[in-house]
Phi, psi and omega in degrees: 000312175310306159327291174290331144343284210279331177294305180321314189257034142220043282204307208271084195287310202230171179221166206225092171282111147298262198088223183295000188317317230269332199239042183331304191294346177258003167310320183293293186308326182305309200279006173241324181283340195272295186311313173315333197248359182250356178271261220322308221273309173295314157328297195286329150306290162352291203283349164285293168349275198305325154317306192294333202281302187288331166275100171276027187270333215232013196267033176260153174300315167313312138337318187278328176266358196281303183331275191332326181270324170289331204269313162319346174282312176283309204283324182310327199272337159304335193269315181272307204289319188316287170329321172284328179269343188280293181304321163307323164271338167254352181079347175286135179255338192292128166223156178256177180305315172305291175347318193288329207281323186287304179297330167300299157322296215285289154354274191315304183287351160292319182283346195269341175272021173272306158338297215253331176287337162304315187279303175320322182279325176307289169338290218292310193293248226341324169276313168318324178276279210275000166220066174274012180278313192286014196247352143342283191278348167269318141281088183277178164296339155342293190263324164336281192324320187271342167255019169258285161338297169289350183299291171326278179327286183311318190298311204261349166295343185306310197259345189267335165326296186284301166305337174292322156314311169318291177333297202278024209235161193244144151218144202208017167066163015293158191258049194247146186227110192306064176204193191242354185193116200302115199244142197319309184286347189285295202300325196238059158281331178280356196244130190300349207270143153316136122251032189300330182298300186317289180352284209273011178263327181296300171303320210290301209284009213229322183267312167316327181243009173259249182024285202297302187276352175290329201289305208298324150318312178266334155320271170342311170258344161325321195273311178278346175285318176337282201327300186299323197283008197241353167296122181249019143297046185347315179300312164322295177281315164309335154293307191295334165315282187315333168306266200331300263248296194306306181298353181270317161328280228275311165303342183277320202281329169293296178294333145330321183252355179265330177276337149318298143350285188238004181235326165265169181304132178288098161296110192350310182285336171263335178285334142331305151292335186278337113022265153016284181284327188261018177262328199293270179336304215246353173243285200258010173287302163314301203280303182304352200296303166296333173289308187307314179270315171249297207314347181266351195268156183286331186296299202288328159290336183264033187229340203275337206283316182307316216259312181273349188263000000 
């Protein structure tokens, strides 16, 4: 019994995404709205890249983490649609584990470093409004490099900490995984092992490397809407909002769904939902990313009117 026992958990080669599996008649229309949204996310992020990259008019610290986030951007939404979409058309759902485990890393280190390039852009307007006599000399190139650069690092220490934990864990099925794409709380529900520890190492680091830059993100626009309301231009405060506004949109909608997501108790009703919540964050957040930060600024149209003329 013991023999067999130990074949069952080691047994187990692949996981089975459902995802969208549940709507067979909507497959096909799923698989053309995905493919759309995965050309416009690559399209658009690229093209920011090629902007930021060719244009010195666009040689700015802003610009430069704007970069950082379309270039952050391509590879997250390639670690998800493809796959997804590859299932939408042949109907195989299957990947195997070590695949899952990889698309689970890859996943986790793009959102944790989106976090901290989200806070970082938050900073850099924060010094642009509320210190513009310092902000030349505080953000210099120096300190860009280094605050691109740590963004990038805190991502892969967020994850490789949960996958090594992952690694050492046995499945032994079921291998079916209620999501569209492997996801950490997902995969290791599957597994024979206690996970009450992954459990509480996933929320402890899920708060540590979420937390801290949602708090500095949000402290940064407290200090600039102050700011702006002390402005006694109406025209004034209304232009300096508008730098702002959409990305203060977009971050509450990122960070909202990730802490929905991965901090509060899972309720019957968020597990439900959690699908849901991880098409915002991990789907339409990319694709909307470019229009909102750059493609509306006068810099970035007048670099693209260079570029097709």
């Amino acid at each position: 019994m013991a023999d067999k026992e130990q074949g069952n958990q080691t047994s187990l080669t692949e996981f089975i995404l459902l995802g969208f599996g549940n709507i067979p008649k909507l497959q096909i229309l799923l698989f053309l709205l995905i493919l759309v949204i995965y050309i416009v996310t690559m399209a658009g992020n690229i093209l920011i890249v090629v902007l930021v990259v060719t244009d010195r008019h666009l040689h700015t610290p802003m610009y430069f983490f704007l970069g950082n986030l379309s270039c952050l951007e391509t590879c997250y939404t390639s670690a998800l649609l493809p796959r997804m979409l590859a299932s939408l058309l042949t109907g195989d759902r299957t990947i195997s584990v070590g695949g899952c485990i990889t698309q689970c890393y890859f996943v986790g280190f793009f959102a944790a470093t989106e976090c901290y390039l989200l806070a970082v852009m938050s900073y850099d307007r924060y010094l642009a409004i509320c210190k513009p006599l310092h902000y030349a000399t505080l953000m210099n190139g120096s300190f860009c490099l280094q605050l691109a650069a740590g963004s990038w690092i805190n991502g892969f220490l967020a994850i490789i900490i949960i996958v090594s934990l992952m690694l050492q864990l046995t499945f032994c099925g079921p291998n079916e995984i209620n999501h569209f794409f492997c996801e950490s709380t997902q995969i290791i529900n599957l597994c024979c092992n206690d996970i009450y520890q992954v459990e509480l190492v996933i929320t402890t680091m899920a708060a540590l490397f979420t937390l801290p830059p949602f708090a500095l993100t949000g402290t940064s626009y407290v200090c600039i809407i102050s700011t702006i309301l002390q402005i006694p231009s109406t025209t004034g405060r209304r232009k300096a909002f508008s730098t702002c506004s959409s990305h203060l949109i977009m971050v509450t909608i990122f960070y909202g769904t990730l802490i929905i997501v991965y901090l509060l108790p899972k309720s019957n009703t968020l597990r439900d939902l959690n699908e849901v919540f991880s098409v915002f964050y991990a789907v339409l957040t990319p694709m909307a990313n470019p229009f909102i930060y750059s493609l509306r600024n006068k810099e970035v149209k007048e670099a693209l009117r260079k570029i097709v003329s």
